[in-house]
Structure formats: C-alpha cells, structure tokens
PALUM-502031 format. One record per residue (C-alpha): residue in three letters; x, y, z. Coordinates in Angstrom, 1 decimal. Layout:
N
ALA;X;Y;Z .
...
END
This chain:
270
UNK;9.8;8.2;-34.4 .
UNK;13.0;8.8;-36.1 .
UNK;14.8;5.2;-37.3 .
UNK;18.0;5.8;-35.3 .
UNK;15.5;5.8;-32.1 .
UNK;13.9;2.8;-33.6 .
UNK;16.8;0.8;-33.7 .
UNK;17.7;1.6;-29.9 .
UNK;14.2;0.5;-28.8 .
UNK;14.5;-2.7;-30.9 .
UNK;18.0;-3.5;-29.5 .
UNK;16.3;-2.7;-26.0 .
UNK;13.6;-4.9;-26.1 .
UNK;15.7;-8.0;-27.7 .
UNK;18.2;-7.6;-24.8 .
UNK;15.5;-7.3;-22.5 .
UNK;13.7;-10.8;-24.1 .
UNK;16.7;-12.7;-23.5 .
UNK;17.8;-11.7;-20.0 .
UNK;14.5;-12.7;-19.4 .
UNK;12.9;-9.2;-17.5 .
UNK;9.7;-9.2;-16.4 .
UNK;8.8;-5.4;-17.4 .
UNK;7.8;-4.2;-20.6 .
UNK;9.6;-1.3;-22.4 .
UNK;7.1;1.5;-21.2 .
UNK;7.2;0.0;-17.9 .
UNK;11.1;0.0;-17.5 .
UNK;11.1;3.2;-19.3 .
UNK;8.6;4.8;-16.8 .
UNK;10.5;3.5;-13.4 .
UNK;13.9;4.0;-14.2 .
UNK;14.2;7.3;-12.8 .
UNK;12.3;5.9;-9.8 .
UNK;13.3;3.6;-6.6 .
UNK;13.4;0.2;-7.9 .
UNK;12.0;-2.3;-5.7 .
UNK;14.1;-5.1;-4.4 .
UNK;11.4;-8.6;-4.4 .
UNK;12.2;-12.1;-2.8 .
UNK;13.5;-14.3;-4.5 .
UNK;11.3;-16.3;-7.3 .
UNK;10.6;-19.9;-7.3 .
UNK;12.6;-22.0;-10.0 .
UNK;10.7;-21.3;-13.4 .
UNK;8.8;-18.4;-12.1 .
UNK;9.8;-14.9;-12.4 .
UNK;8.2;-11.0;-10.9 .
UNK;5.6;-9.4;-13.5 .
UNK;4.6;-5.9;-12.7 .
UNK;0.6;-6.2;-12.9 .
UNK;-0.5;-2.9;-11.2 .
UNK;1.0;0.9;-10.4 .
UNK;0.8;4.2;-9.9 .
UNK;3.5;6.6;-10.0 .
UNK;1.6;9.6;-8.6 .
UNK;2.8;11.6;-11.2 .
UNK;1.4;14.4;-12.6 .
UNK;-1.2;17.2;-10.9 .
UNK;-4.0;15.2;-10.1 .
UNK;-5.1;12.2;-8.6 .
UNK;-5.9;8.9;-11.4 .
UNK;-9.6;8.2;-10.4 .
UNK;-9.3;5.5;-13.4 .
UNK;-7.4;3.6;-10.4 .
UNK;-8.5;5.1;-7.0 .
UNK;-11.9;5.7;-5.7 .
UNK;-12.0;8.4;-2.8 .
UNK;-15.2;7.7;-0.5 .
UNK;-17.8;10.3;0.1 .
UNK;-16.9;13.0;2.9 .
UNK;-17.9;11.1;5.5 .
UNK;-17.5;11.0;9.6 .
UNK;-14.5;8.4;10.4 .
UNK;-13.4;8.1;14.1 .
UNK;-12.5;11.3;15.6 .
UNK;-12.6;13.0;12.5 .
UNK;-13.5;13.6;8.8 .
UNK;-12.4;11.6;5.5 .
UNK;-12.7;14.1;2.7 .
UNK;-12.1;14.6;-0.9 .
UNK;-9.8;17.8;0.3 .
UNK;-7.6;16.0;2.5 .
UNK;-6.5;14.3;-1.2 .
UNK;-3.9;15.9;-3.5 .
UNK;-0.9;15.1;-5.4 .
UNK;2.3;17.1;-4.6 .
UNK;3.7;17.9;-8.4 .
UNK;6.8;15.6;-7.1 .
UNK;5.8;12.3;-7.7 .
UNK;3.6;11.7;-4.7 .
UNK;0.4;11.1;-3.2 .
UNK;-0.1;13.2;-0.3 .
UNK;-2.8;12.6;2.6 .
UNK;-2.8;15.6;4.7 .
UNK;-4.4;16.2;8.3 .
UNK;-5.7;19.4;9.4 .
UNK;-8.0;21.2;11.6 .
UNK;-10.9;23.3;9.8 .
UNK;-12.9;25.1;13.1 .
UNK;-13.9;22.6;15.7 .
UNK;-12.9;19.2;13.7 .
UNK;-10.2;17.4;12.2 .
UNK;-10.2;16.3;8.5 .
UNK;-7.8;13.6;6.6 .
UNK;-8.9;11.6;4.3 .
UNK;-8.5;7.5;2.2 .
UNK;-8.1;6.7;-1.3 .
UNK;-8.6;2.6;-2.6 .
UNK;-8.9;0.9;-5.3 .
UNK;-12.4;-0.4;-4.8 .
UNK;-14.2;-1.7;-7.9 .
UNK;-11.3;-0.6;-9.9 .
UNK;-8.5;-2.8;-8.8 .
UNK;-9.6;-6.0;-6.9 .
UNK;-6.3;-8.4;-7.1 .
UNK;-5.8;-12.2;-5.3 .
UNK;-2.0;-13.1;-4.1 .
UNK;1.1;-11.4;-5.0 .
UNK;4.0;-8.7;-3.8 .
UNK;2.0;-5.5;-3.0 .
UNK;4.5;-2.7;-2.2 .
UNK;4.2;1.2;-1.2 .
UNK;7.0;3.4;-0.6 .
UNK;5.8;5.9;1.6 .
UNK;7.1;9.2;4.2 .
UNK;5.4;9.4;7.7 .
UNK;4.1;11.9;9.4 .
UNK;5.4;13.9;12.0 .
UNK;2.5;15.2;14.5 .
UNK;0.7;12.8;17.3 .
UNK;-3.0;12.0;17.2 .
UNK;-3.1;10.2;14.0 .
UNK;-1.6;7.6;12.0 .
UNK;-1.3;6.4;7.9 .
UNK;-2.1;3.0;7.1 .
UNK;-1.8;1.0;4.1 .
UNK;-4.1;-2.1;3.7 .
UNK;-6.3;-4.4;2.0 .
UNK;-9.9;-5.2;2.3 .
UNK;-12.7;-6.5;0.8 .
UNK;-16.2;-7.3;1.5 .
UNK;-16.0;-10.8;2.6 .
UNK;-14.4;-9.8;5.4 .
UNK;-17.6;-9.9;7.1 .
UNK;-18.5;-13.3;6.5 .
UNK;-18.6;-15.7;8.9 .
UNK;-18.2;-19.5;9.2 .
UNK;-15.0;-20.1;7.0 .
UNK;-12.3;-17.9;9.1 .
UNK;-10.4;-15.6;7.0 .
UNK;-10.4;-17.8;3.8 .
UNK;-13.5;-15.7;2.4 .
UNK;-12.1;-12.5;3.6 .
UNK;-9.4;-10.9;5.6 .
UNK;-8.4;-7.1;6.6 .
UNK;-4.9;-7.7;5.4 .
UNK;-2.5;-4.5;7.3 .
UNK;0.5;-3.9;5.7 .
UNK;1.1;-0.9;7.8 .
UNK;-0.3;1.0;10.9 .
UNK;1.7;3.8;11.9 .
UNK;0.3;4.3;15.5 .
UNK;3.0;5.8;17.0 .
UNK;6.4;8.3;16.6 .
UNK;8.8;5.7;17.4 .
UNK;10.5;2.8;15.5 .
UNK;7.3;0.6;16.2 .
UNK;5.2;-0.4;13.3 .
UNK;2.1;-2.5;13.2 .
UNK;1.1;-5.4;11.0 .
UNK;-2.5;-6.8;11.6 .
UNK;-5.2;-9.4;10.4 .
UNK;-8.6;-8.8;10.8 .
UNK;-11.7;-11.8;10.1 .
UNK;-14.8;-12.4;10.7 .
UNK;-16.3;-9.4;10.9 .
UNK;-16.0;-7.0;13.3 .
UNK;-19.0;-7.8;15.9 .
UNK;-19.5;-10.8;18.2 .
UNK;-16.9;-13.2;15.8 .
UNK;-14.2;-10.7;15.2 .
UNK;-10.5;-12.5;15.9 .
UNK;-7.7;-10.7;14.9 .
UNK;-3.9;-11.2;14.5 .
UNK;-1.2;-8.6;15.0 .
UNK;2.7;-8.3;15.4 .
UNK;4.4;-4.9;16.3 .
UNK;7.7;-4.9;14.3 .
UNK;10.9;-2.2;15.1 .
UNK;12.8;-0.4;12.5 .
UNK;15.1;2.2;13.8 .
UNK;15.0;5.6;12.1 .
UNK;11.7;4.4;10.4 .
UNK;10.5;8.0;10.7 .
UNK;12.8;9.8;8.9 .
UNK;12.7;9.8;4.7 .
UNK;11.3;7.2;2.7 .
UNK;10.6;3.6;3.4 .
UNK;8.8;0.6;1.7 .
UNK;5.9;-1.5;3.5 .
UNK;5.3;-4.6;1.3 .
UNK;3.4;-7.9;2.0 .
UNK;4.2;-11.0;0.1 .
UNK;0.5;-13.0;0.0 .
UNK;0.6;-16.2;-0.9 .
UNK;-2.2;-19.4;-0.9 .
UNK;-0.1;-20.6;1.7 .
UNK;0.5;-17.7;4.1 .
UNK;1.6;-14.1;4.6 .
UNK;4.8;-12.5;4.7 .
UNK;5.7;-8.7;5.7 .
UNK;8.4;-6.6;4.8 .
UNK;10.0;-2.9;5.6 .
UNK;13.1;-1.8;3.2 .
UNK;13.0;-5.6;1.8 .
UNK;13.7;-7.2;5.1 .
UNK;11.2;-9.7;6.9 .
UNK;8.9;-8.8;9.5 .
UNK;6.5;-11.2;10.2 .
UNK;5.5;-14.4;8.6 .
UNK;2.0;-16.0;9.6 .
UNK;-1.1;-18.1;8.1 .
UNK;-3.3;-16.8;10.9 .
UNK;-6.8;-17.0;9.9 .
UNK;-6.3;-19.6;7.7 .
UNK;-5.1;-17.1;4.7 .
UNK;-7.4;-15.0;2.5 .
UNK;-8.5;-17.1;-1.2 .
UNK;-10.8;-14.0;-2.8 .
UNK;-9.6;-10.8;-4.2 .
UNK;-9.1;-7.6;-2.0 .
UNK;-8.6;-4.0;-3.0 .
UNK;-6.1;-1.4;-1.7 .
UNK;-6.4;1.4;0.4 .
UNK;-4.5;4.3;2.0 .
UNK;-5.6;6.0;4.5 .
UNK;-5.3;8.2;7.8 .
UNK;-6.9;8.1;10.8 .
UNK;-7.9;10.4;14.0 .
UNK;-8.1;8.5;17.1 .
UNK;-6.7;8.1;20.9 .
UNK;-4.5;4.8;19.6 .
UNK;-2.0;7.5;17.7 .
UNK;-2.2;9.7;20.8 .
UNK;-3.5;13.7;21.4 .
UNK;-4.0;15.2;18.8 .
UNK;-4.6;17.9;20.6 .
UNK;-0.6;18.5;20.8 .
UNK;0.0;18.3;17.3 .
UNK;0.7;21.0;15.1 .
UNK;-1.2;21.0;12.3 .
UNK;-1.3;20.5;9.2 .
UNK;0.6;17.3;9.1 .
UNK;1.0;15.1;5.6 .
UNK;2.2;11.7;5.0 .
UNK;3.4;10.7;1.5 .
UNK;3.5;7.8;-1.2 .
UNK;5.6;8.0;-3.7 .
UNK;4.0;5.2;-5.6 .
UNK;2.0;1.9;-4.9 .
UNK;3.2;-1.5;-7.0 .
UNK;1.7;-5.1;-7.1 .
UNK;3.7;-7.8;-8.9 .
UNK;2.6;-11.2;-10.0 .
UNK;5.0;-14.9;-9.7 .
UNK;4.4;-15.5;-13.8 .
UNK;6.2;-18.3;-15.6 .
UNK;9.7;-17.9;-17.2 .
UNK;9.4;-17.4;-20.8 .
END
C-alpha cells in the first residue's frame, strides 16, 4: 500500500468516526457502487450497523452464507441445486424451468449459518415474468412448530410473496405449526409498476412488533402472534403451485433476481 493511499484511507476513516457512520471502510468501500438502502429513522442515541450481506458478486454462490436444501419434491415441483446460479452481474438468480414432464426451481437460506433476532432485514430483488409460480423472501426457524406460546417461540416471518402479475404483494405470519393449531396473519399490499426493474422488500422486526416495507415506504405494521423472541434464518425461494396461477401458460424458463440481501442492527451511538 503505497503512503499517498495510506493517508486517503486514514483521512477516510477519521471523517467517517466523527460523522458518526455506521459502516466500516471495507463495507462502505464494497457498497458504494451499489443501491444504498434508505432505513427508518433511528431512535435518539441509536444508530444502523450493517451486521450481515451478500452482494452476489462473483461466479458462484457463498455456501459460507447459504445452504441450498437437497433436490427435493416441493409442491408442484422440484427444489434443486440447478435451479441456483449467480448471473456474473451482481445477482442471485432463481430460475424456473421445465426438464421433461416436471417443473424445477429451487431455495437458498441461511440455515445454521446465519440465525439473527430483530433488526432491518432488506433484499432488493427483480420479479418474474411467467404465471404458475411465485419468489418469496422469508424467515423461518424451527420453533415455528411449537405450540402453546403463539408466535413468541417461533414465527414464519413473509417479507414477500409474489403470487400474482399485478401490483399486489403479500406479507404473511405463520405460528403454531402448520396442523390442527396453525393461525396465520396476512395483508395484501399494492405497489404500482411493482413488476417492472428493481425493488426492495424489507421488514423492520422489533420486540415490540413488525413493520413492512417496499422502496422504503410502509406496508403493514402488526404484532400479530404476539411477535417472534428467538432467532430465524433467511430464505429465498420459488415456488410451483395453483395460488401463482397455470403454469401451464407460462413460457419457460423464467428467473427472478436479488441483487443483494442486507440485515442491519439499532447499535448505540459512539
């Protein structure tokens, strides 16, 4: 590192202490090319700490941070390892397809790798374009099937179901399991031109309730299920089923894309 370099980076980081930012060098160094996420605004004393990320760049998928499950029937289809790539452009792609008589897409989560309580969890992602199936991103854990302390042990957080080709998006709470006990909360937000380029899906989780978001603007606000308390894990994923419509009159293949996943922490002021 040459000392003319040095000097920059030191001037950087000093000007950085004192305005008080919440990213370090390499992570203000690695985003600035990148959207930039607008978050709500931070209690007095507290500020927004990047604690988790991935970028997608590069050629292949960072199995140090996402677990892809086993191939694997999943509703009217197949999750598999080849429905999984990275673009070369900075994204995460989730493809559908047919291969003979079935259809194949495929999940990606975070599983045993990244298990994370509260905070601003955002994805910037493109939607698809064919019926018959829909992208999600979500939390979930494995308390969600406990039962006896509503959703405080567990919740199926939805940050977004993309059921349909419209402006209409899906936010959801699942508890309780999913037999006998299941209870469930949902609200079906509308964002015009919602299909077309890039968009973020975030969900602000606090002890206290949740709050959705799409582009930075509020969606829904609840504490149904009396709000999750344990750590939950990310996925993304795409499903086959009758609830995204036929997908018998879509031409595949069809993709969705993320360009990156982000969760940020309330930290105190320094």
């Amino acid at each position: 590192m040459n000392t003319h370099y040095t000097i920059l980076r030191l001037a950087l980081v000093v000007t950085v202490a004192v305005l008080g930012v919440s990213f370090s060098f390499a992570e203000e160094a690695k985003s600035s090319g990148k959207h930039k996420d607008i978050l709500p605004a931070p209690p007095p004393g507290k500020q927004w700490k990047l604690v988790w990320h991935d970028e997608f760049d590069g050629k292949k998928l960072d199995e140090s941070k996402w677990e892809i499950p086993p191939d694997a029937p999943r509703r009217d289809a197949f999750w598999m390892r080849k429905a999984i790539s990275l673009d070369g452009s900075g994204n995460l792609k989730i493809s559908t397809f047919k291969e003979g008589d079935r259809y194949i897409d495929g999940c990606v989560r975070t599983r045993g790798k990244f298990e994370h309580a509260f905070g601003y969890y955002v994805a910037r992602i493109r939607l698809h374009d064919q019926p018959g199936h829909w992208p999600a991103f979500w939390l979930m854990g494995s308390g969600v099937g406990k039962i006896g302390d509503e959703g405080r042990d567990g919740t199926e957080i939805d940050i977004m179901e993309k059921f349909s080709l419209d402006g209409r998006v899906c936010h959801a709470l699942h508890w309780d399991g999913y037999g006998k006990h299941h209870k469930a909360a949902t609200h079906i937000s509308r964002t015009p031109g919602i299909m077309k380029g890039f968009h973020t899906f975030a969900l602000l989780w606090t002890k206290d309730e949740y709050i959705f978001y799409i582009d930075g603007k509020e969606t829904w606000r609840t504490k149904a299920g009396g709000v999750c308390q344990v750590p939950l894990f990310i996925k993304l994923s795409d499903e086959v089923g009758k609830w995204g419509g036929d997908i018998k009159k879509a031409k595949l293949p069809d993709e969705f894309l993320v360009d990156y996943v982000r969760v940020y922490d309330l930290v105190d002021k320094p």
